[in-house]
C-alpha positions as CSV (number, residue, x, y, z in Angstrom):
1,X,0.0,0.0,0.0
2,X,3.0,2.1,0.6
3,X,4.5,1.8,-2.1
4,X,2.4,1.2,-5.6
5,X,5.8,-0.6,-7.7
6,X,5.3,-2.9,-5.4
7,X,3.2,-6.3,-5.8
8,X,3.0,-10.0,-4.7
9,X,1.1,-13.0,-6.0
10,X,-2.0,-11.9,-4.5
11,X,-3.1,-7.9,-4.9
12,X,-5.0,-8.1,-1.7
13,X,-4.8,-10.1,1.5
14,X,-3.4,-12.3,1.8
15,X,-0.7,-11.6,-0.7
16,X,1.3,-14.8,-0.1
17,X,1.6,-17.9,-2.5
18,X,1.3,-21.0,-1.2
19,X,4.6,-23.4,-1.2
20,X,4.2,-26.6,-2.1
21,X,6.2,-27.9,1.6
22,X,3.2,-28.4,3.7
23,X,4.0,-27.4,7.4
24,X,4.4,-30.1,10.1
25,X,5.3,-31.3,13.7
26,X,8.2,-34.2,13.5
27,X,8.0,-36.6,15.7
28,X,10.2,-39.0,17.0
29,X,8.6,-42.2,17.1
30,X,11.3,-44.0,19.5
31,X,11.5,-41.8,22.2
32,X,8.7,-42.7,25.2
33,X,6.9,-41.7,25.8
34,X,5.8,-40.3,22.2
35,X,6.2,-44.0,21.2
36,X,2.8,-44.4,22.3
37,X,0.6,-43.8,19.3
38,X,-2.2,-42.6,21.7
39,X,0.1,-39.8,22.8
40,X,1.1,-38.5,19.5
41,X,-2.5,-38.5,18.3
42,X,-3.3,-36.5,21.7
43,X,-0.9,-33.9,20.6
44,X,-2.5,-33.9,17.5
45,X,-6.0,-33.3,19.1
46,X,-4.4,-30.0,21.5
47,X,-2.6,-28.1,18.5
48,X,-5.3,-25.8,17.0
49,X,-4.2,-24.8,13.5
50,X,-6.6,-22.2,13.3
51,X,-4.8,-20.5,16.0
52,X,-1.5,-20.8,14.0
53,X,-2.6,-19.3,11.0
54,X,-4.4,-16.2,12.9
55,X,-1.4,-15.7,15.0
56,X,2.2,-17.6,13.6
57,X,1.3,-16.7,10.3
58,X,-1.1,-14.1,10.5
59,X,-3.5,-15.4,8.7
60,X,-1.6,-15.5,5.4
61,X,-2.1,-19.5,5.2
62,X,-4.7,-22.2,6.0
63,X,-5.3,-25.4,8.0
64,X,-3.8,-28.9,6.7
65,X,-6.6,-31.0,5.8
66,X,-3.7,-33.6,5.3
67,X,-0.2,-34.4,4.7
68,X,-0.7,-32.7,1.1
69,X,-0.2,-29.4,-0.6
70,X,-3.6,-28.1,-0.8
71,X,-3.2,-27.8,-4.5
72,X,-5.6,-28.2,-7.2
73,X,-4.0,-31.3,-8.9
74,X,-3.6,-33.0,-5.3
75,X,-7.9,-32.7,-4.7
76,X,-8.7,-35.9,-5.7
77,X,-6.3,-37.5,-3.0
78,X,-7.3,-34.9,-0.3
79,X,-11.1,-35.4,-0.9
80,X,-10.4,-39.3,-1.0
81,X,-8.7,-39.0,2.9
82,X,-11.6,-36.9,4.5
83,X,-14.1,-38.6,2.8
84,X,-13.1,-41.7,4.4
85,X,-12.9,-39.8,8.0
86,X,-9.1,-38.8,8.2
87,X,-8.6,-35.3,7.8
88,X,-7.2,-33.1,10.1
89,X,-9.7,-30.5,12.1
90,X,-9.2,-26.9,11.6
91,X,-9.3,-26.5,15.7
92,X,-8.1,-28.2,18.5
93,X,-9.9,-30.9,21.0
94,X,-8.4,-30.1,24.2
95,X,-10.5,-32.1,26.2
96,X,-10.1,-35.3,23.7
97,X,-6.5,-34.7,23.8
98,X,-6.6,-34.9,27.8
99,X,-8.1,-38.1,27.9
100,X,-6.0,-39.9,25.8
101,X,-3.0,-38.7,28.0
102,X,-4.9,-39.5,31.0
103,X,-5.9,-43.1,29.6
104,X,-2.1,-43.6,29.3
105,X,-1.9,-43.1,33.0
106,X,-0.9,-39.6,33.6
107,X,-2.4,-37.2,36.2
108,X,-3.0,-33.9,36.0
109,X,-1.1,-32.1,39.5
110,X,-1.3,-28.3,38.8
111,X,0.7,-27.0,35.9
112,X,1.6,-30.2,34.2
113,X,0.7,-33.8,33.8
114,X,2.9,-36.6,36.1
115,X,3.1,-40.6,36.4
116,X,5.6,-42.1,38.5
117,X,7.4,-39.0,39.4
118,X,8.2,-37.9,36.6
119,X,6.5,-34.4,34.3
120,X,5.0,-35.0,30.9
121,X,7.1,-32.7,28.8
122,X,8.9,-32.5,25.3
123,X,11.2,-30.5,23.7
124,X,10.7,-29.4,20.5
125,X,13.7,-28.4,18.1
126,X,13.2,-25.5,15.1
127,X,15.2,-24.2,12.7
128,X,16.2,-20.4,14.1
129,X,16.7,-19.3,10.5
130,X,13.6,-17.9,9.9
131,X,10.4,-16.5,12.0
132,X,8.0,-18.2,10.7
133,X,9.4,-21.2,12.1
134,X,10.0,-19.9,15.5
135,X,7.1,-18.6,15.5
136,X,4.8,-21.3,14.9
137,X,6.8,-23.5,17.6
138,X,6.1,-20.9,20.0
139,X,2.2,-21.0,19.6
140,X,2.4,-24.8,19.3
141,X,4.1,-24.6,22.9
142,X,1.8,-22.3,24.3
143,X,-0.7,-24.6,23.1
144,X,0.7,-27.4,24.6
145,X,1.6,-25.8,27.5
146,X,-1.7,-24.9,28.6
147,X,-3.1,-28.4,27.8
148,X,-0.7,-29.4,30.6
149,X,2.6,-31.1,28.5
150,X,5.7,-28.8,29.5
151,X,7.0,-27.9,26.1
152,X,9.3,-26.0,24.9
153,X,11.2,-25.1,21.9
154,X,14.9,-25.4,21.0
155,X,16.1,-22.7,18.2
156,X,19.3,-24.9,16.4
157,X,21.2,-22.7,13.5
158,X,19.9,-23.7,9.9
159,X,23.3,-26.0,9.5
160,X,23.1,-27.7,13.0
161,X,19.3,-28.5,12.1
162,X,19.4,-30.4,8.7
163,X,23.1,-31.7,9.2
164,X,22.6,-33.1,12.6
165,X,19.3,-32.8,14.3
166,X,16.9,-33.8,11.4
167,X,18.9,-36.6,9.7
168,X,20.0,-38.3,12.6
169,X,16.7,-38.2,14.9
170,X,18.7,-36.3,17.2
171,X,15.0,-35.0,18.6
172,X,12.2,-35.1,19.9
173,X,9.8,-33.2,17.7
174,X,11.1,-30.6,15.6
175,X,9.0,-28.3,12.8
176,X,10.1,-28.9,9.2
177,X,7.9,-29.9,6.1
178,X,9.6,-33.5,5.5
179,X,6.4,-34.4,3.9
180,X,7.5,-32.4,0.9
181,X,7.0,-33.7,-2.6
182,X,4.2,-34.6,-4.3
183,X,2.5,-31.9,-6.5
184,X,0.0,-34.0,-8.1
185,X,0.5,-37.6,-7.7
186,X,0.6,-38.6,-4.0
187,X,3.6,-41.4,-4.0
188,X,6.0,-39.2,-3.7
189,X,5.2,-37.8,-0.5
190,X,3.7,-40.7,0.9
191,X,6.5,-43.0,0.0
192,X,9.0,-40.8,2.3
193,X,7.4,-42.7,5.6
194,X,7.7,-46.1,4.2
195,X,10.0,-49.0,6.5
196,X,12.5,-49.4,3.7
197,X,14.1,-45.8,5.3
198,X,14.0,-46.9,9.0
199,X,17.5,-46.7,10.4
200,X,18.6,-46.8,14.1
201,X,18.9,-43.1,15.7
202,X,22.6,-41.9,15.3
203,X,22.2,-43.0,11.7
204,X,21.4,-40.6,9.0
205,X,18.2,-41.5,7.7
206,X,18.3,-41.6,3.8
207,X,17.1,-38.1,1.8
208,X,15.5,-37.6,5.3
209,X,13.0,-40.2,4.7
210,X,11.5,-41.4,7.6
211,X,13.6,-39.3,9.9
212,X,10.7,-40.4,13.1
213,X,11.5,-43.9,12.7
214,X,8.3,-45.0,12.4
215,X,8.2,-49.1,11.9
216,X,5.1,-50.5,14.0
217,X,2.9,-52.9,12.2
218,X,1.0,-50.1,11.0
219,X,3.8,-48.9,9.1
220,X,4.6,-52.1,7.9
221,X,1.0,-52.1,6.5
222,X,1.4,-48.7,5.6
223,X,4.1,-49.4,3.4
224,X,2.7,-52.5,1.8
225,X,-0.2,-49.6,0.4
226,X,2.2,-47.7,-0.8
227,X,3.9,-49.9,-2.1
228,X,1.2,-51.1,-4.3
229,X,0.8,-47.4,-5.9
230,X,4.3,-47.2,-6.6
231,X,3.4,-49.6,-9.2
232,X,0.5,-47.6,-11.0
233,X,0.4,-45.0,-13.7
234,X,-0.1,-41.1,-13.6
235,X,-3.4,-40.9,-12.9
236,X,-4.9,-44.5,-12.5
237,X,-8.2,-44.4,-11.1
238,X,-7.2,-46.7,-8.3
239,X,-4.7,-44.6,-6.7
240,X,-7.1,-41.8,-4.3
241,X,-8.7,-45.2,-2.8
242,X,-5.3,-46.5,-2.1
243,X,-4.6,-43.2,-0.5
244,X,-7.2,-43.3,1.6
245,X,-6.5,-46.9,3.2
246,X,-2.9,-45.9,3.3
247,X,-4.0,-42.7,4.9
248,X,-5.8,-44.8,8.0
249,X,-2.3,-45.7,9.6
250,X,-0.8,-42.4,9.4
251,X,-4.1,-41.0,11.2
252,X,-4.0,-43.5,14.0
253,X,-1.0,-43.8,14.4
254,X,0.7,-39.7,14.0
255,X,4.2,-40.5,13.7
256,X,4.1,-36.9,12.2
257,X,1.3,-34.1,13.1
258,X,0.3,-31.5,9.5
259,X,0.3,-28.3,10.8
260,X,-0.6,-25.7,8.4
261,X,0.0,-24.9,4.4
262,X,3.4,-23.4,3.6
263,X,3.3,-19.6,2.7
264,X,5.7,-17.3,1.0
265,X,5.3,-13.6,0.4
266,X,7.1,-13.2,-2.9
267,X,7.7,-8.9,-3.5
268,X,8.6,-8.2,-6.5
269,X,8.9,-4.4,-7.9
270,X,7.7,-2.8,-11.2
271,X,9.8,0.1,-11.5
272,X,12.3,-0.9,-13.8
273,X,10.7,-4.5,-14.9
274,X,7.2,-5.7,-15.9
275,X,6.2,-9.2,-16.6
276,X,6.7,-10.7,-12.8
277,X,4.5,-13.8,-12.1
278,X,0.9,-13.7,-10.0
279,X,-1.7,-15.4,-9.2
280,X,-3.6,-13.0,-12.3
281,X,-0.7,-13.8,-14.6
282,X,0.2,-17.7,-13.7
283,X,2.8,-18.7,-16.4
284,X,5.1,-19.4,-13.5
285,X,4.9,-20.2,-9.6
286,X,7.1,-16.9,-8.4
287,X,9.7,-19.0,-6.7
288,X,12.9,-16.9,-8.1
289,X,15.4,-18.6,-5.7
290,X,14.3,-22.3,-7.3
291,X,16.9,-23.7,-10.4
292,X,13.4,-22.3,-12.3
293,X,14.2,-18.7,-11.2
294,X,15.9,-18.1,-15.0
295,X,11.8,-18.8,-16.6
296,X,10.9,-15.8,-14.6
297,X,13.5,-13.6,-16.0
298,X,12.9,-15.1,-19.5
299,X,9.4,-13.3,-19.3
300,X,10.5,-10.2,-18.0
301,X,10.1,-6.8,-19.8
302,X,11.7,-3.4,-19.4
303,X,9.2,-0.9,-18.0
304,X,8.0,2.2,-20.0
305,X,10.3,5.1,-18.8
């Protein structure tokens, strides 16, 4: 508004493009007691997304229905989860979240929850390199924190964070986007969870596949799904139904929580060059710091005057 050479994929509110790295809450699926499916899914129940995007990300983004990239090609897939009953909620269940702690066996003693001495918390670790991150694990500890888990988050440098923390399941939970991938075909997000990445903490886990070592039946099952759609072609009619019963594991059994959709505001200026993508001129997603960045420039034309 200040400035009128100014512009970014949207013209209005809320100006940012969507990334196609969905959001989400790692979780490491060997360390108790987040081992316990029950407890990861309780977590899932007391984050309320909505709150992230009003707050975190001030409401430039929107809730995770799934693991996907809201996009228009990846519709049939999404539809096919929460049709069969596995999509996320928009806002949180406190009070189902609570009960599955307390079915666990954990007491509620002021603050915090306790069994046999000892306080439910967590660490969680995020990337300090940018705010968005930071700031999202802040609201998901505030969140947490009043549900009664003491949370907190660890900031690692950007390095520290993919070199060691991420690969090596040197965590507890962490925020990243590890689901990253698919764009419109769902394998090749869905085939980053299978067992065939599962290596022992302290070893890197391949193109940080499976980095929440997550290799209960249900992943075995899980896989065997997946597995089976490896196999198909582009767009075989089979594939959102194979989705869906892959899709049941992953929603009983959390070994990672969807958060929110990515969001990047993109500025670009007029003054001196026309021609930058937007979401009313779409020959090109405006990522200029992708290998794809030279298409944008490709387009470009010098202003008038």
């Amino acid at each position: 508004a200040q400035n009128p050479a100014a512009m970014a994929w949207y013209a209005d509110y809320p100006y940012a493009v969507a990334d196609p790295c969905a959001r989400q809450l790692e979780i490491n699926t060997t360390v108790a007691p987040w081992d316990n499916a029950n407890m990861r899914r309780a977590v899932a129940l007391i984050i309320d997304r909505t709150q992230i995007v009003n707050i975190a990300a001030e409401g430039a983004t929107t809730p995770s229905k799934t693991m996907f990239a809201q996009f228009g090609s990846m519709s049939p897939f999404i539809d096919a989860v929460v049709a069969a009953g596995y999509g996320l909620p928009e806002s949180a269940d406190v009070a189902a979240g609570q009960a599955l702690i307390e079915a666990a066996g954990w007491a509620r003693n002021g603050d915090y929850y306790e069994k046999d001495g000892e306080t439910l918390a967590v660490e969680i670790h995020v990337n300090s390199a940018s705010t968005e991150y930071t700031r999202t694990i802040d609201m998901v500890v505030e969140q947490l924190q009043r549900a009664g888990i003491d949370a907190r988050s660890v900031p690692v440098e950007n390095g520290v964070f993919w070199g060691e923390v991420l690969p090596f399941g040197a965590y507890t939970m962490s925020y990243s986007w590890l689901s990253c991938g698919s764009v419109n075909e769902p394998w090749a997000s869905m085939g980053r969870y299978t067992v065939d990445d599962v290596v022992p903490v302290g070893e890197r886990s391949p193109g940080f596949n499976n980095t929440s070592r997550w290799d209960s039946e249900a992943a075995v099952a899980y896989s065997s799904v997946v597995d089976k759609m490896e196999g198909l072609a582009l767009g075989d009619p089979e594939i959102p139904g194979l989705v869906a019963e892959a899709y049941q594991h992953l929603d009983a059994e959390m070994p990672f929580i969807p958060l929110v959709q990515a969001f990047k505001l993109m500025p670009f200026n007029t003054t001196y060059w026309e021609g930058w993508p937007s979401n009313d001129n779409y020959y090109n997603h405006p990522f200029f710091h992708w290998n794809s960045g030279h298409q944008i420039i490709h387009n470009l034309t010098k202003a008038d005057g």
